[in-house]
C-alpha positions in Angstrom: 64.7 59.2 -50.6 65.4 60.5 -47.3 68.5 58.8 -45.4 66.5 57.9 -42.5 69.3 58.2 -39.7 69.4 62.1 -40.9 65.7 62.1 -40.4 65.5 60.4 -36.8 68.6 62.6 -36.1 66.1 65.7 -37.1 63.2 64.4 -34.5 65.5 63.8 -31.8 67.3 67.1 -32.0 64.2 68.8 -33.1 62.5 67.6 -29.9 65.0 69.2 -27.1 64.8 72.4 -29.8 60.9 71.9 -28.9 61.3 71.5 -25.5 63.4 74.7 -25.7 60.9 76.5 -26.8 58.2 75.5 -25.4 59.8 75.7 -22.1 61.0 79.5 -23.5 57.5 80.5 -24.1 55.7 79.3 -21.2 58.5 81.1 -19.1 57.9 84.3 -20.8 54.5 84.6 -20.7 54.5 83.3 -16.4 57.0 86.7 -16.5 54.4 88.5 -18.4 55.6 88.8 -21.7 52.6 89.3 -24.1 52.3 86.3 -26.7 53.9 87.9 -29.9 57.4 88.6 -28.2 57.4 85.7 -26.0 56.6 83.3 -29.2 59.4 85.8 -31.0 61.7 85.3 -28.1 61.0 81.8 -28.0 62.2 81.4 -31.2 65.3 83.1 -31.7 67.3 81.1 -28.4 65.4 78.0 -29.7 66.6 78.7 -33.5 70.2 79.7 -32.4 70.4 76.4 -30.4 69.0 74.8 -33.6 71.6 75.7 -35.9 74.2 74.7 -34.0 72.7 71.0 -33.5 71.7 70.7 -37.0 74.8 71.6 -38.4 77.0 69.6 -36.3 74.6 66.5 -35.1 72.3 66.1 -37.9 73.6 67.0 -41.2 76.9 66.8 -40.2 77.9 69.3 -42.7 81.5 69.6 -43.5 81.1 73.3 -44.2 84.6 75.2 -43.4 85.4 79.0 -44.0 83.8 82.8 -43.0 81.9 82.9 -46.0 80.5 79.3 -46.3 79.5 79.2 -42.8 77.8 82.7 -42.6 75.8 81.7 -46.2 74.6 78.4 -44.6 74.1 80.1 -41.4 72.2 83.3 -43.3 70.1 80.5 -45.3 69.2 78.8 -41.8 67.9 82.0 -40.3 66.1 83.1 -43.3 64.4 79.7 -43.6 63.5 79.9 -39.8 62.2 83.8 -40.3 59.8 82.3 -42.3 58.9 79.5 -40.3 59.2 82.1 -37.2 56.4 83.8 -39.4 54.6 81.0 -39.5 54.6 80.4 -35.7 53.7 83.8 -34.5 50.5 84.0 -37.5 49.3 80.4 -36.5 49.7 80.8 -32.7 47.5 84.2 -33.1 45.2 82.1 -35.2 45.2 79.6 -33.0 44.8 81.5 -29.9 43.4 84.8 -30.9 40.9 84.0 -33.3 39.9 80.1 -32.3 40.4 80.4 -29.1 42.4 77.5 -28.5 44.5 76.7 -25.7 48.2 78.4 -26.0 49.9 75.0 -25.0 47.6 72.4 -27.4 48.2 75.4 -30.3 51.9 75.9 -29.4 52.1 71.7 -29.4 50.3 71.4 -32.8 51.9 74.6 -34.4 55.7 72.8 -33.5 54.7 69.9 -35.9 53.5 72.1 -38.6 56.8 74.2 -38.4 59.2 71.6 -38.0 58.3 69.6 -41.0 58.5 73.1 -43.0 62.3 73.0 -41.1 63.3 69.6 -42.0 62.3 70.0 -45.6 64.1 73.4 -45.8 67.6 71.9 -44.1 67.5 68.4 -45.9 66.9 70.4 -49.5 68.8 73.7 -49.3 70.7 74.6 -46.4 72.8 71.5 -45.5 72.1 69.7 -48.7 75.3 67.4 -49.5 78.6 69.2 -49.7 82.1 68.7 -50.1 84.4 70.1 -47.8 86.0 73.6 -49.2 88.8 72.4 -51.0 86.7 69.1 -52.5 86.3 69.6 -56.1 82.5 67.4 -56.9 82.7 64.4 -59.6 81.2 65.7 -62.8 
């Protein structure tokens, strides 16, 4: 079962990371930016952000050490490359093909991506450690 003050922790932080970059993308494309970089652009400053607020405010992870932090921090990106992925080939879909409007696609394709991310912290990346040093029971 999911521990529910990780999960409204997620939303909340999840939400300014939304804000970020929706408010990235919409200020790239005013500047001119076609939409593949700006959503690409969007989501690196928004991910980097991310990382930082996930680790620190919502999993609280414990994670200590060069090598630990540069795994989690390697597993975080790579998760959000995919989910990146995901963004650029929906918003495209969304846009390109259906013609939808970029700010109802960019709105709906947040929700779709951020329940990939969630799913992806809660089970792999910040999944329940011990401190370096902590030996686990068992």
């Amino acid at each position: 079962m999911l521990p529910i003050k990780k999960v409204f922790s997620f939303i909340v932080w999840g939400l300014a990371t939304t804000a970020l970059n929706v408010g990235f993308f919409l200020l790239f494309r005013r500047m001119g930016v076609p939409l593949t970089p700006a959503v690409m652009l969007a989501w690196f400053l928004s991910v980097t952000f991310s990382y930082f607020a996930n680790k620190k405010m919502v999993f609280r992870d414990p994670t200590t050490g060069f090598a630990a932090i540069l795994k989690s921090m390697l597993l975080f990106y790579g998760s959000r490359a995919f989910s990146g992925l995901m963004d650029v080939v929906l918003m495209n879909l969304f846009v390109k093909v259906l013609g939808w409007d970029e700010l109802v696609s960019k709105l709906i394709n947040e929700v779709l991506v951020s329940t990939f991310n969630f799913l992806f912290c809660f089970l792999v990346v910040f999944r329940n450690r011990k401190p370096e040093g902590e030996k686990k029971n068992g």
